[in-house]
VEXGUNU-280094 format. One record per residue (C-alpha): y, x, z; residue in one letter. Coordinates in steps of 0.001 Angstrom, whole numbers, padded with zeros to 6 digits, always signed. Example, Ala and Ser with C-alpha at 12.3 -4.5 7.8 and 13.67 -1.06 7.14 Angstrom:
-004500+012300+007800A/-001060+013670+007140S/
END
This chain:
-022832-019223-085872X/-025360-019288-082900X/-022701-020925-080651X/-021873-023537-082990X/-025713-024523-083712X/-025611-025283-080383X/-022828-027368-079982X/-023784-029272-082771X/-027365-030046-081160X/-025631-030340-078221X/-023134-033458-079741X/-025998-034967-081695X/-028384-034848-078268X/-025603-036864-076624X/-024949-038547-079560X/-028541-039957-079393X/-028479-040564-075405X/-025046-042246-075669X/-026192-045460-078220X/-029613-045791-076210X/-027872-046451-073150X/-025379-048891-074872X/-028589-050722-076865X/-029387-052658-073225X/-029485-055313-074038X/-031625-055337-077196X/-033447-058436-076633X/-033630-061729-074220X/-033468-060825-070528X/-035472-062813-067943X/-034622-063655-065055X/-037441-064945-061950X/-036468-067436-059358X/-039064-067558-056837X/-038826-071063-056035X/-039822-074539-058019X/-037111-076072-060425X/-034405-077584-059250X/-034037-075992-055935X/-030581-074301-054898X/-031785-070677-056146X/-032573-072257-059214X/-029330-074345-059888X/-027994-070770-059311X/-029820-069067-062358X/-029065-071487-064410X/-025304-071399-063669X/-025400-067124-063689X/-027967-066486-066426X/-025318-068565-069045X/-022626-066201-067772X/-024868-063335-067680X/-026063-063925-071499X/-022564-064539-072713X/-021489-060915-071206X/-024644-059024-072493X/-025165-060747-075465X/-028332-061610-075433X/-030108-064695-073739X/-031057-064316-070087X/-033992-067183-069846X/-034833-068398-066157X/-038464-068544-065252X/-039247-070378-061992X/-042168-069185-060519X/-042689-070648-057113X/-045601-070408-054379X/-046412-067767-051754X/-043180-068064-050126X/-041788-065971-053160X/-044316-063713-053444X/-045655-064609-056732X/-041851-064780-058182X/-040839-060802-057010X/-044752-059787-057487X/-043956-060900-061186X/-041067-058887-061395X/-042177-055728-059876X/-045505-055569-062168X/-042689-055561-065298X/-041927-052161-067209X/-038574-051185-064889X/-036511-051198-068415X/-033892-054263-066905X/-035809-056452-068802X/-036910-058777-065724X/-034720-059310-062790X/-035482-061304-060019X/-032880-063683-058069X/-033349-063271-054548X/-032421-064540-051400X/-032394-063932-047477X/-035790-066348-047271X/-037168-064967-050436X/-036761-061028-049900X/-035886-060398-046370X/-037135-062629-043527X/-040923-063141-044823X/-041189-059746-045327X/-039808-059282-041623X/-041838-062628-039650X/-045207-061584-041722X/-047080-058323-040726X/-049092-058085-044134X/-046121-059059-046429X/-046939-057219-049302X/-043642-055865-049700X/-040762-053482-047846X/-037306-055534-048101X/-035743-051660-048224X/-038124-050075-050485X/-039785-052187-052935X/-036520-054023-054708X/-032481-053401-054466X/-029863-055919-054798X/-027952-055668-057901X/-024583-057432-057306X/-024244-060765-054958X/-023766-064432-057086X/-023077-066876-054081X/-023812-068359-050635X/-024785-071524-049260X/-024777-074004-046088X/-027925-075639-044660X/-027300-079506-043821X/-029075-081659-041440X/-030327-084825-043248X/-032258-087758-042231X/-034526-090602-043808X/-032332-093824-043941X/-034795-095472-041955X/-034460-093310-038824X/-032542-095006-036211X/-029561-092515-035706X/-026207-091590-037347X/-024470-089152-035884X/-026222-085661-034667X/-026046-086508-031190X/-027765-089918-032074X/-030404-087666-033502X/-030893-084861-031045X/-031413-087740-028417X/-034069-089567-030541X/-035626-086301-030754X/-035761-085257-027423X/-037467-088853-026724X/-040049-087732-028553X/-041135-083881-028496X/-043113-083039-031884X/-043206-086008-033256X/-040366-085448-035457X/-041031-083337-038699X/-039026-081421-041132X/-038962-080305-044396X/-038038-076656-045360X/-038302-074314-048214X/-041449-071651-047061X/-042026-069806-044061X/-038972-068260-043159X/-036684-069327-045332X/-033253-070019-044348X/-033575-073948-044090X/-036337-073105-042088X/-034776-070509-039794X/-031696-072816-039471X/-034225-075613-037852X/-035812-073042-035320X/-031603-071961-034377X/-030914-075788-033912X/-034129-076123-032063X/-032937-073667-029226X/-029736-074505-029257X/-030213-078393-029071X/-032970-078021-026908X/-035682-080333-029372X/-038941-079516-030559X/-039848-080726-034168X/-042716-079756-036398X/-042300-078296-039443X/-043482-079199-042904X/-043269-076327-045726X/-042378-076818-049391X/-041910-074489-052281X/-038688-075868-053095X/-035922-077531-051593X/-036078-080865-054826X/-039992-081455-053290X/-038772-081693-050035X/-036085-083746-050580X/-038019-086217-052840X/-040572-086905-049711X/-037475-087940-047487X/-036374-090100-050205X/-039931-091574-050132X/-039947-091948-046136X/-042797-089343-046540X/-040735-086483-043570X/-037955-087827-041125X/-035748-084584-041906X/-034498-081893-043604X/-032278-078925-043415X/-031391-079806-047040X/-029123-076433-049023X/-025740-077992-049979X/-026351-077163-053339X/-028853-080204-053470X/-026920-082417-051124X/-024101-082067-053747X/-026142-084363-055692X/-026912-086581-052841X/-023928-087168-051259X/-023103-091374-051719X/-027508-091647-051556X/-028202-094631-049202X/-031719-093535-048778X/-031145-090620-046993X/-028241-089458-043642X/-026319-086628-043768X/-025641-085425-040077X/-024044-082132-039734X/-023573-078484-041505X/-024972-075555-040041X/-022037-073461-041381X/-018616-072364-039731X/-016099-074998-042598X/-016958-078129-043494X/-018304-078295-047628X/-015627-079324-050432X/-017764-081794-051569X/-018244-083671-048068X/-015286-083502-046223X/-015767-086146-043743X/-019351-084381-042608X/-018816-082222-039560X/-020119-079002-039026X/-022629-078252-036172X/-019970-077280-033763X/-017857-079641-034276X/-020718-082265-033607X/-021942-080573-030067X/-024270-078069-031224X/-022734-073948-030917X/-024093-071354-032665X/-025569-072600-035492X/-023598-071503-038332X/-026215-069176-040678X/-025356-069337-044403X/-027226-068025-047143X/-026813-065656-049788X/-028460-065250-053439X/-028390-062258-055179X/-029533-060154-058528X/-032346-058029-058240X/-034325-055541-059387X/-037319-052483-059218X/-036148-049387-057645X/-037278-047641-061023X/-034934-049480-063605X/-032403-046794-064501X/-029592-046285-063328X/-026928-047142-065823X/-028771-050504-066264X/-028219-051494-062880X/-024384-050560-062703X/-024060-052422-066377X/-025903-055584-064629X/-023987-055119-061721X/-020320-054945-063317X/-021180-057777-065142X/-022324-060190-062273X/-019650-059247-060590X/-016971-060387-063479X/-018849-063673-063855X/-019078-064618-060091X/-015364-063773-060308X/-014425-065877-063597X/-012198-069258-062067X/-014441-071319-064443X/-017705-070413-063199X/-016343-070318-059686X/-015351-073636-059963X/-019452-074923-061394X/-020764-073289-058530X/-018358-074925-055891X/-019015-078123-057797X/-022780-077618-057160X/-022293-076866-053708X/-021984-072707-053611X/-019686-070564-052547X/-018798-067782-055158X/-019784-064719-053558X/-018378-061319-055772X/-018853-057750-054279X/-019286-055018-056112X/-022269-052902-056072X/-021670-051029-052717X/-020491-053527-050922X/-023790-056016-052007X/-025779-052860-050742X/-024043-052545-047592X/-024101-056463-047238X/-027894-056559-047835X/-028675-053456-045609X/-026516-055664-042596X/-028226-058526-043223X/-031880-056843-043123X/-030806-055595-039509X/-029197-058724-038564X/-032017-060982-039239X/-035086-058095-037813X/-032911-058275-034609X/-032562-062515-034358X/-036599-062812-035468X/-037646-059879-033265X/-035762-062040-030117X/-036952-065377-031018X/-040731-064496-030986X/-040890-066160-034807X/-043159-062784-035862X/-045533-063819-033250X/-046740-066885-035333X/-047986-065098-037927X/-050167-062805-036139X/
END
């Protein structure tokens, strides 16, 4: 009789674990982009967060919330209960390289967050204000060697991949521009609309929306494959300039503390709707590259890039500024 009290606990103990695990998700899920509206990250969530709700079953609402080069955005996050409830979409410029260029970034890229599953990548492109006297990247790199710091840029934050991409072309092209920071890649691209910057290394996920624009120049892409969208617009190599193919990443994230299970349900579940054809095809139509790994392989992915990225900020000097 003892033995089967027990097992009958034991069943209605698991019983009673089993359904709390399955609950998730019992209510709306929200999900932080770090950036202002409109931006690629944010043309992301909104693309994601429909799949993401559809496969959960409950809504997953996006809440931009842009400013300290995405500190305020994962600060948000990480001050929620770690129940899977609030998620954070991240990036390389929003979770690794400020926290690597800034000595008193607030947070540890390898201890403070982990990357969920991977959504999709993206391609920096050089573009200029229509009234700026060039049209073809060598047509530009000469103006701007005729004039050392006079030329300025636009680029999401500190650190950010558009701006990273600049200080690659810089050495590589052998200019010096200055640069003008933004909390989102739409603000930046309205001032070169207005004449307000000469350039900007704009994400292809907004110059999907530009492309036919006379008020603006698309140059080159700082990627290794010219874009779907743009076919006729040459990549960096191809228009003199070696070695500057960096692309960009966005990915799910969370607090270390969030259990388990949660994060291999949110996981699976990114990774069937960054593998769907139809959202694959909204993303590539927006300018992204579908980017599906599972959960170890997003891990090992992130872990690379961390190193990669310490090792190419450590040799430019780009720490140094902040200091």
């Amino acid at each position: 009789m003892t033995s089967l009290l027990l097992a009958l606990c034991s069943f209605i103990g698991a019983a009673n674990i089993a359904p709390a695990q399955d609950a998730y998700p019992s209510r709306p899920v929200t999900l932080i982009v770090p950036y202002a509206a409109g931006g690629s990250m944010d043309l992301v969530s909104r693309i994601v967060s429909e799949g993401l709700a559809a496969r959960l079953g409950q809504t997953v609402l996006v809440d931009d919330k842009p400013g300290g080069n995405g500190v305020i955005g994962i600060r948000e996050t990480l001050k929620s209960p770690p129940d899977g409830y609030t998620l954070q979409l991240g990036s390389v410029g929003a979770n690794v390289t400020p926290a690597l260029m800034q000595p008193n970034y607030p947070f540890d890229p390898m201890k403070d967050y982990v990357p969920i599953a991977m959504a999709a990548e993206w391609s920096a492109i050089l573009v200029v204000k229509k009234d700026l006297p060039v049209n073809t990247l060598a047509e530009f790199i000469a103006y701007a060697k005729a004039r050392p710091g006079q030329i300025n840029f636009g680029a999401t934050g500190y650190g950010g991949l558009a701006h990273l991409v600049s200080e690659v072309f810089m050495q590589k092209a052998g200019v010096t521009m200055q640069h003008v920071q933004y909390k989102g890649g739409s603000q930046s691209t309205t001032d070169l609309l207005a004449g307000a910057i000469d350039a900007t290394f704009m994400s292809s996920a907004v110059a999907a929306g530009q492309v036919g624009n006379p008020r603006l120049k698309m140059l080159a892409v700082a990627s290794k494959r010219r874009l779907g969208f743009a076919p006729n617009l040459p990549t960096m190599a191809e228009a003199g300039v070696a070695g500057v193919d960096q692309t960009s990443w966005q990915a799910l994230f969370c607090a270390p503390a969030v259990p388990q299970p949660i994060q291999e349900r949110l996981a699976r579940e990114m990774f069937a709707v960054v593998s769907d054809t139809a959202y694959q095809a909204r993303l590539r139509a927006t300018g992204f590259e579908p980017l599906a790994l599972d959960r170890a392989a997003t891990l090992a992915m992130y872990r690379d890039e961390v190193t990669r990225w310490a090792a190419f900020i450590k040799g430019s000097g780009l720490s140094e500024h902040n200091k």
